[in-house]
Z-matrix of the N, CA and C atoms (Angstrom, degrees):
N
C 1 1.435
C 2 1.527 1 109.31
N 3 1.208 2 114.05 1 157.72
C 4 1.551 3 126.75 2 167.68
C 5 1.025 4 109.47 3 -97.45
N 6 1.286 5 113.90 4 151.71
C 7 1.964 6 125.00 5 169.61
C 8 1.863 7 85.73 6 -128.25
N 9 1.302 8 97.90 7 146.33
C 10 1.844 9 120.12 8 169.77
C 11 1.589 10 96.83 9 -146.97
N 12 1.098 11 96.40 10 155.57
C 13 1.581 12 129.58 11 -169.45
C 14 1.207 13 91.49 12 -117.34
N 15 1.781 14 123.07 13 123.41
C 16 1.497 15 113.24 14 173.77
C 17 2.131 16 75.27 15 -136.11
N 18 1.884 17 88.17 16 153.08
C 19 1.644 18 100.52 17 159.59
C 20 1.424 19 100.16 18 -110.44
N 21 1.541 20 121.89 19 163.84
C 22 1.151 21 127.00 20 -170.72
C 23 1.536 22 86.83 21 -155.70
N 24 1.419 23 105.82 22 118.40
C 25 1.542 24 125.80 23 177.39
C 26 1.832 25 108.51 24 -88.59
N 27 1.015 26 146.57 25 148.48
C 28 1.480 27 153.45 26 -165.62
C 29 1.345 28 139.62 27 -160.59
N 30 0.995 29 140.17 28 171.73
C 31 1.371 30 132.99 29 -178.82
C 32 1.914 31 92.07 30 -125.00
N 33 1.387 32 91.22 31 145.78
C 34 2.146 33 98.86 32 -160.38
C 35 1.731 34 83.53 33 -79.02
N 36 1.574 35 107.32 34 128.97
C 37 1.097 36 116.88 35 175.89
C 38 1.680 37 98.33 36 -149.68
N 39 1.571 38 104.74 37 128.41
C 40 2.070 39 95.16 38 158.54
C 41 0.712 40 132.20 39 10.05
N 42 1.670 41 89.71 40 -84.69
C 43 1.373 42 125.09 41 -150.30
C 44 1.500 43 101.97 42 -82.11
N 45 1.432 44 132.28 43 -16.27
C 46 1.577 45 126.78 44 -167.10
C 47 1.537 46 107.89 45 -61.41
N 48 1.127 47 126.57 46 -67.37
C 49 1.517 48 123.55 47 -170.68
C 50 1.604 49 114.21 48 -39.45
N 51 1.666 50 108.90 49 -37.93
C 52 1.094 51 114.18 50 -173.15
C 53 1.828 52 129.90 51 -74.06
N 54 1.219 53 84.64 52 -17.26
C 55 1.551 54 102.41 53 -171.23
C 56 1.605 55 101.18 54 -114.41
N 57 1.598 56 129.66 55 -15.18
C 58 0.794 57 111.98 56 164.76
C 59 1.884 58 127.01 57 -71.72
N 60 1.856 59 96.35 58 -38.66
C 61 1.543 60 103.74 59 162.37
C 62 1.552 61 132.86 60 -50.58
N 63 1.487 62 125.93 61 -43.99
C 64 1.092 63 161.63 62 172.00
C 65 1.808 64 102.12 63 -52.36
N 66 1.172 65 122.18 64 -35.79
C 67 1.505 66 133.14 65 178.87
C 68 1.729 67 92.83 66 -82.87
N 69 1.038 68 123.45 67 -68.16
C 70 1.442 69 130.31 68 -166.05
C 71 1.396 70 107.10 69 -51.07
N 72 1.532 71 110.53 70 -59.91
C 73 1.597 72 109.59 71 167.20
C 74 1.606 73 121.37 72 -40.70
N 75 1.388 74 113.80 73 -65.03
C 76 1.362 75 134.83 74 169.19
C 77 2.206 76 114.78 75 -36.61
N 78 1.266 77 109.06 76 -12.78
C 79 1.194 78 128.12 77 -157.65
C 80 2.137 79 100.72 78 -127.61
N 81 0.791 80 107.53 79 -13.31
C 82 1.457 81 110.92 80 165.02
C 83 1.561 82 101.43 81 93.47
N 84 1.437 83 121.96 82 5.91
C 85 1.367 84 124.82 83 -177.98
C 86 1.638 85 114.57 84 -74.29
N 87 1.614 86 119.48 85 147.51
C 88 1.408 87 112.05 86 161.05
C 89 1.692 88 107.14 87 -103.65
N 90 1.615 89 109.93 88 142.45
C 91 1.605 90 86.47 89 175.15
C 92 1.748 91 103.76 90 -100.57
N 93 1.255 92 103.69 91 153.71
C 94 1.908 93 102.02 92 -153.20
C 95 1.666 94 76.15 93 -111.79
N 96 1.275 95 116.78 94 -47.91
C 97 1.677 96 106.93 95 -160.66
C 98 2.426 97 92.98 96 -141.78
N 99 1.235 98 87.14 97 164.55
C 100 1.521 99 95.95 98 -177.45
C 101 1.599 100 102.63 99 168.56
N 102 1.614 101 84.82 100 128.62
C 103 1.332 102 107.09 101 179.27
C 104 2.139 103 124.63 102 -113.35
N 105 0.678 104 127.95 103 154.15
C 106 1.607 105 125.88 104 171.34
C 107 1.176 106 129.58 105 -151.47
N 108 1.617 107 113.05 106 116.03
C 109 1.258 108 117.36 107 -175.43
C 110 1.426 109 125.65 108 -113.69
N 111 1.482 110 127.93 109 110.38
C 112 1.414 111 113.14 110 -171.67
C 113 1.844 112 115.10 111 -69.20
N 114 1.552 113 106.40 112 149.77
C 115 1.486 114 104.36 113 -179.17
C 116 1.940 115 111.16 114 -63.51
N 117 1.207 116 126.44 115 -180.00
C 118 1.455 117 116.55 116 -168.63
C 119 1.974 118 87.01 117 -76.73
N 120 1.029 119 108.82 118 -41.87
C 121 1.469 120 100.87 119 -165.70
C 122 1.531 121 103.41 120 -72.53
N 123 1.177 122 149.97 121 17.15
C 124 1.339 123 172.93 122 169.08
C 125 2.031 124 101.47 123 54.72
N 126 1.532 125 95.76 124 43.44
C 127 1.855 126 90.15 125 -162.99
C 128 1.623 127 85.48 126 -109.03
N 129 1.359 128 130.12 127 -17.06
C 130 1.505 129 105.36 128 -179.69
C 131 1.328 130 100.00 129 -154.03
N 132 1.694 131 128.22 130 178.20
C 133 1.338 132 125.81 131 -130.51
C 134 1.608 133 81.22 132 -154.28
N 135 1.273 134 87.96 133 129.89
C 136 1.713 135 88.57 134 149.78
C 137 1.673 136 109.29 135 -124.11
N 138 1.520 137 98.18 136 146.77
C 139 1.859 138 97.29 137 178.69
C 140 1.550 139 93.99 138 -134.81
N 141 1.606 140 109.59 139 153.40
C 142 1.128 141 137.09 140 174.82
C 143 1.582 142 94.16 141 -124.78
N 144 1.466 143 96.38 142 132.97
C 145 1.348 144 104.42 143 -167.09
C 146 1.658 145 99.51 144 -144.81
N 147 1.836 146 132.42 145 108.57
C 148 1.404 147 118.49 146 166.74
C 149 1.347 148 100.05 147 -88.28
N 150 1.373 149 101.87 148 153.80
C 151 1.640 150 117.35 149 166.41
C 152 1.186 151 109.38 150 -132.02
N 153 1.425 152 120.68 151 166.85
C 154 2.011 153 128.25 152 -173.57
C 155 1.489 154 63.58 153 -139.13
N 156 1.821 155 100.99 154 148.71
C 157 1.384 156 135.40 155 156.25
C 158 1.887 157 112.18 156 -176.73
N 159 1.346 158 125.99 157 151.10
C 160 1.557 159 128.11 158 159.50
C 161 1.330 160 97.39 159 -59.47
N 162 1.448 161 115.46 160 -47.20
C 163 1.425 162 104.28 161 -164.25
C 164 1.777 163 138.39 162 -70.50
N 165 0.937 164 100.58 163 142.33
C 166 1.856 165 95.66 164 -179.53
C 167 0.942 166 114.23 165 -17.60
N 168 1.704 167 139.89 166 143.38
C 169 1.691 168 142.40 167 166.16
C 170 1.778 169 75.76 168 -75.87
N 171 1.177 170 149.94 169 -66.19
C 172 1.492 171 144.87 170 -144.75
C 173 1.851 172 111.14 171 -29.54
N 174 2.125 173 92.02 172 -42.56
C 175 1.208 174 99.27 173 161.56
C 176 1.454 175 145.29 174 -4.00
N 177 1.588 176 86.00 175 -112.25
C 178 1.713 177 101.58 176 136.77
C 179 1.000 178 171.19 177 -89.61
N 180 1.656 179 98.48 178 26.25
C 181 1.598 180 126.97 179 152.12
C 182 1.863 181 122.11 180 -61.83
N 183 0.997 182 74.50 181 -44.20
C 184 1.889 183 104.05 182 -178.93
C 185 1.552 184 116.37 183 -63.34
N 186 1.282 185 105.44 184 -47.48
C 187 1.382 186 129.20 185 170.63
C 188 1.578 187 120.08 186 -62.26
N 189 1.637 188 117.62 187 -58.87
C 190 1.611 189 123.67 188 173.93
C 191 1.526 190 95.85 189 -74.97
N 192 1.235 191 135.53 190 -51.20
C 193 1.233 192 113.29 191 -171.00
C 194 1.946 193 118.21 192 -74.45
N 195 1.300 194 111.70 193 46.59
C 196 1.314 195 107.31 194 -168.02
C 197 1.803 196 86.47 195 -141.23
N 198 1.265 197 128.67 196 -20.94
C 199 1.301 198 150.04 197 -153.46
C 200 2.260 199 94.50 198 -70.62
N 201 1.125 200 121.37 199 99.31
C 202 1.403 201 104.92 200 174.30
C 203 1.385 202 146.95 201 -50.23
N 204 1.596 203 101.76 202 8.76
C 205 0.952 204 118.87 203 174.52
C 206 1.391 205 128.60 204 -123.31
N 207 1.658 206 106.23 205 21.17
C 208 1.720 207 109.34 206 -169.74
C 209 1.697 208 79.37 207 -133.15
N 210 1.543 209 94.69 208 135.33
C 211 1.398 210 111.05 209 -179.66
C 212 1.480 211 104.85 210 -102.18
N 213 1.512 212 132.06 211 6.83
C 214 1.440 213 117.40 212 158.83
C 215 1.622 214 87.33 213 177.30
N 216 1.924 215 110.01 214 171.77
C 217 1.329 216 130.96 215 -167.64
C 218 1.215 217 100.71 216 -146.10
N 219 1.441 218 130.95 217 117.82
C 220 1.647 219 121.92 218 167.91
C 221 1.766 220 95.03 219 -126.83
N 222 1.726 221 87.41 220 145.85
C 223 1.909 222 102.45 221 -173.36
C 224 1.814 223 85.89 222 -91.93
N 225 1.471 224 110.39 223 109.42
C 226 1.806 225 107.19 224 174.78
C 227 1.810 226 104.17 225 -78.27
N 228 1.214 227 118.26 226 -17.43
C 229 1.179 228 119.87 227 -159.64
C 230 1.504 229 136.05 228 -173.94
N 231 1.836 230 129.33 229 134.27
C 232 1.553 231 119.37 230 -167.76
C 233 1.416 232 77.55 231 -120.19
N 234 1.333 233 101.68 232 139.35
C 235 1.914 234 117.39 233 155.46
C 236 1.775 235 99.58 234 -128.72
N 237 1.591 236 88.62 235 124.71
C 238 1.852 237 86.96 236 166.45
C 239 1.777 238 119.27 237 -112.73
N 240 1.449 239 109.64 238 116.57
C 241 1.418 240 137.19 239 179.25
C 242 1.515 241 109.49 240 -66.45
N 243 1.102 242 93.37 241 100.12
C 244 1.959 243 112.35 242 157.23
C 245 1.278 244 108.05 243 -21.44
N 246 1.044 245 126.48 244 -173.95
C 247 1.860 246 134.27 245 164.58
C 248 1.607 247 78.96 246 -167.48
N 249 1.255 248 113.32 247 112.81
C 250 1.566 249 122.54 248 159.34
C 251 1.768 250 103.51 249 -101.32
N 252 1.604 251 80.11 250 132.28
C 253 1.777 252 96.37 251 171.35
C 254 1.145 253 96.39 252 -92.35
N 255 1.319 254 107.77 253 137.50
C 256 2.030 255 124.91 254 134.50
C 257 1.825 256 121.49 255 -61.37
C-alpha cells in the first residue's frame, strides 16, 4: 500500500470535516493520521490529512479539490509500505 500526505486549505464550515472524510472513504482511501487547525480569525482551516490506499492519490486529489469550499490541495508526500508475509 501507499500512504501520501495531502494539505487541504478551506473556508471554516460544519459541514467541512464531514464531507471532507466521507469523499476519502467514498474514494477507497484509509485516513491513518489527520490534523485541523482553525485560522486566528476562525474563517478558514487548514488540514493535514495521511491516507494508505493501492489506489491513485489523483483520485482524491481531484475530488477535494473540486469541493466549493476548499480553496486549494497540495500532495506533501508518497511513502510505499512493505506487506511482510509470515
Amino acid at each position: 500500500m501507499t500512504q501520501h500526505t495531502l494539505t487541504i486549505q478551506a473556508t471554516s464550515r460544519p459541514e467541512l470535516l464531514e464531507r471532507v472524510l466521507r469523499i476519502t472513504r467514498h474514494r477507497g482511501f484509509m485516513v491513518k493520521q489527520f490534523s485541523m487547525a482553525h485560522s486566528e480569525d476562525c474563517q478558514s482551516v487548514d488540514i493535514e490529512v495521511t491516507v494508505d490506499s493501492e489506489r491513485p492519490i489523483s483520485a482524491l486529489y481531484h475530488q477535494l479539490d473540486k469541493l466549493w469550499d476548499v480553496n486549494g490541495v497540495t500532495i506533501l508526500e508518497q511513502q510505499q509500505k512493505q506487506q511482510i508475509s509470515a
